[in-house]
C-alpha positions in Angstrom: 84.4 13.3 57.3 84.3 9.9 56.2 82.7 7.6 53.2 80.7 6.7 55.7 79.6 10.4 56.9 79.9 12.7 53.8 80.0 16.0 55.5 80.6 19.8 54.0 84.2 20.6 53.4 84.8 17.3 52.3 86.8 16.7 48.7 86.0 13.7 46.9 87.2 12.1 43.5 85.6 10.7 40.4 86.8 10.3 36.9 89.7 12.3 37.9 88.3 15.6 39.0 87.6 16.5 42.5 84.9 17.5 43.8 83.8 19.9 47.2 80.5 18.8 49.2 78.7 22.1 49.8 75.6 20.7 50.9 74.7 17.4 52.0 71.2 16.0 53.0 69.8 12.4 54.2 69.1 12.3 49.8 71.1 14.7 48.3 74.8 15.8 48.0 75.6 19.2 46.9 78.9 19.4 45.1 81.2 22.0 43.0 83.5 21.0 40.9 86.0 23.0 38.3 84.8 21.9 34.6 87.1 21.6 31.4 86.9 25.3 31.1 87.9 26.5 34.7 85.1 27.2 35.8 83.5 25.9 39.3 80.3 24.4 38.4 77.7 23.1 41.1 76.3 19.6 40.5 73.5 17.5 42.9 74.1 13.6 43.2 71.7 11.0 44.8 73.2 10.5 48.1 73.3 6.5 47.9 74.9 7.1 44.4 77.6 9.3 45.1 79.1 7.1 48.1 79.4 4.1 45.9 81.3 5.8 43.2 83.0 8.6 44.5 86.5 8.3 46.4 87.0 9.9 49.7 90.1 12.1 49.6 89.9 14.0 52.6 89.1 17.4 54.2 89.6 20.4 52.0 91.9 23.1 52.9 89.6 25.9 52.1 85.3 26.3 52.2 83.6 27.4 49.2 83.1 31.1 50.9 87.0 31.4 51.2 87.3 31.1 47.5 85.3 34.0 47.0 86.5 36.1 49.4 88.2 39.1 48.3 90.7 41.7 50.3 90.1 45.4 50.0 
């Protein structure tokens, strides 16, 4: 919820993209992010990299599950 605890549902920025924690462990965070050709691709980062180059945005809107939800 914070740089200083990353936690799922959290959006984060680098290099102008944003990115959605999915996962996050004492080691690893879990992230998706939508590539150059629309499509959400999932990428792992070393925890202790990831919180010194990543930007805290905020609390996404949405989880990953709702974007893949689909009505009847």
């Amino acid at each position: 919820m914070s740089k200083e605890k990353i936690e799922v549902g959290d959006v984060w920025e680098y290099q102008g993209k944003l990115y959605h924690i999915s996962s996050v462990t004492d080691k690893i965070v879990e992230v998706w992010c939508k590539s150059s050709d629309d499509i959400m691709r999932k990428h792992n980062w070393v925890y202790r990299d990831f919180v010194t180059v990543f930007k805290y945005l905020g609390k996404s809107k949405v989880s990953i599950k709702e974007l893949f939800d689909v009505r009847d």
